[in-house]
C-alpha positions in Angstrom: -93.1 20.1 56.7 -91.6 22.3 54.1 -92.6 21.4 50.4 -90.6 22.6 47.5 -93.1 24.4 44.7 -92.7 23.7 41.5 -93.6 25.9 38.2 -96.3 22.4 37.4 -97.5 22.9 41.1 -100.8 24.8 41.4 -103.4 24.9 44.0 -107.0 24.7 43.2 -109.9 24.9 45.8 -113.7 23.3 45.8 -116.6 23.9 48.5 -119.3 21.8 49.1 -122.5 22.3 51.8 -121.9 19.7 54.9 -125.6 17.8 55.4 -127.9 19.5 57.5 -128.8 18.1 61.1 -125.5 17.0 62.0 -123.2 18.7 64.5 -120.3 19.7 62.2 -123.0 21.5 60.4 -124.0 23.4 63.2 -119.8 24.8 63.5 -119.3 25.6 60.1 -122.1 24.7 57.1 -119.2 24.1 54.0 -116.1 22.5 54.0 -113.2 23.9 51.9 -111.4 21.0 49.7 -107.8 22.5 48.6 -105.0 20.5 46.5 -102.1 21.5 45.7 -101.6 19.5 41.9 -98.6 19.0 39.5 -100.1 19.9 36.2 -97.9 17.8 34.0 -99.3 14.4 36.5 -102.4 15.8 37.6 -101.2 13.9 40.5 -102.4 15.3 44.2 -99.2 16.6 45.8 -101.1 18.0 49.0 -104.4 17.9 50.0 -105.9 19.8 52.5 -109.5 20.0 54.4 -111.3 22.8 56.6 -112.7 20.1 59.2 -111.9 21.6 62.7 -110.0 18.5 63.7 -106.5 17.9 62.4 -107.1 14.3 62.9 -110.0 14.0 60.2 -108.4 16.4 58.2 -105.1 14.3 58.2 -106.7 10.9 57.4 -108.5 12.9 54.6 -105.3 14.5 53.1 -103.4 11.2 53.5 -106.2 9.3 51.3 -105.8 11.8 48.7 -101.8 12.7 48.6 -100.0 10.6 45.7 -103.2 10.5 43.7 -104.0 11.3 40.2 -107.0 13.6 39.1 -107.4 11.0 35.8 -108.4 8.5 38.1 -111.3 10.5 40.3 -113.9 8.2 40.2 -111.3 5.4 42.1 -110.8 8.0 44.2 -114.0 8.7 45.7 -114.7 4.5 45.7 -111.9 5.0 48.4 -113.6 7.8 50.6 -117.1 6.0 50.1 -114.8 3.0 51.8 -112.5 4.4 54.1 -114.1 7.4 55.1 -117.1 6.4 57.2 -118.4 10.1 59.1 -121.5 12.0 57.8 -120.0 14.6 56.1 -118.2 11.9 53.5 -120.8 12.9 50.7 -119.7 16.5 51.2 -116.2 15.7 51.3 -116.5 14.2 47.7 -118.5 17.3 46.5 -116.0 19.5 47.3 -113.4 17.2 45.7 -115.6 16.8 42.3 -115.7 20.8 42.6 -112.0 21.6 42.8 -111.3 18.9 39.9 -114.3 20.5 37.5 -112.1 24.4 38.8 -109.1 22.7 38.0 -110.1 21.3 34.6 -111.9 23.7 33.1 -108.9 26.0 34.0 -106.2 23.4 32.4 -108.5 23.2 29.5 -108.8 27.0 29.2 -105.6 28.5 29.9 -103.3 25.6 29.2 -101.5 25.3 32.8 -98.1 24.0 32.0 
């Protein structure tokens, strides 16, 4: 799927460690959060994780896509409820990391 980039569209990125003693672990040790954000929404256009598996990364993305930034702590209620593997607590770091990147970017150069 093709998706048409707006000037407002910006991607921002977040890492997080996965927890220790579990096998995804083992495979990679981080997982990469990216979004793809329309700065006059803050809305989550695309979301996109580095699990191996395109089916957890898809449920992931789907959670996320269509939601605003504003309304993060909603967000990871949603995760902490829907999103029932080990690594969940990791997926929400790396989500609180990419919104703290995105912020104090916003906040610094004024993305418009």
């Amino acid at each position: 799927m093709s998706l048409e980039l707006k000037d407002s569209y910006i991607m921002v990125a977040g890492f997080a460690q996965l927890p220790k003693g579990t096998p995804v672990f083992e495979l990679q040790k981080t997982i990469g959060c990216m979004l793809i954000v329309d700065t006059e929404t803050n809305v989550i256009i695309k979301a996109s994780f580095t699990f191996i598996k395109d089916f957890t990364n898809e449920f992931i993305a789907e959670l996320l896509r269509g939601k605003s930034l504003d309304n993060l702590d909603e967000i990871i209620k949603e995760i902490e409820n829907r999103f029932l593997i080990p690594p969940y607590k990791a997926v929400i770091q790396a989500l609180i990391s990419a919104k703290k990147i995105y912020d104090e970017r916003k906040n610094n150069q004024k993305i418009c």
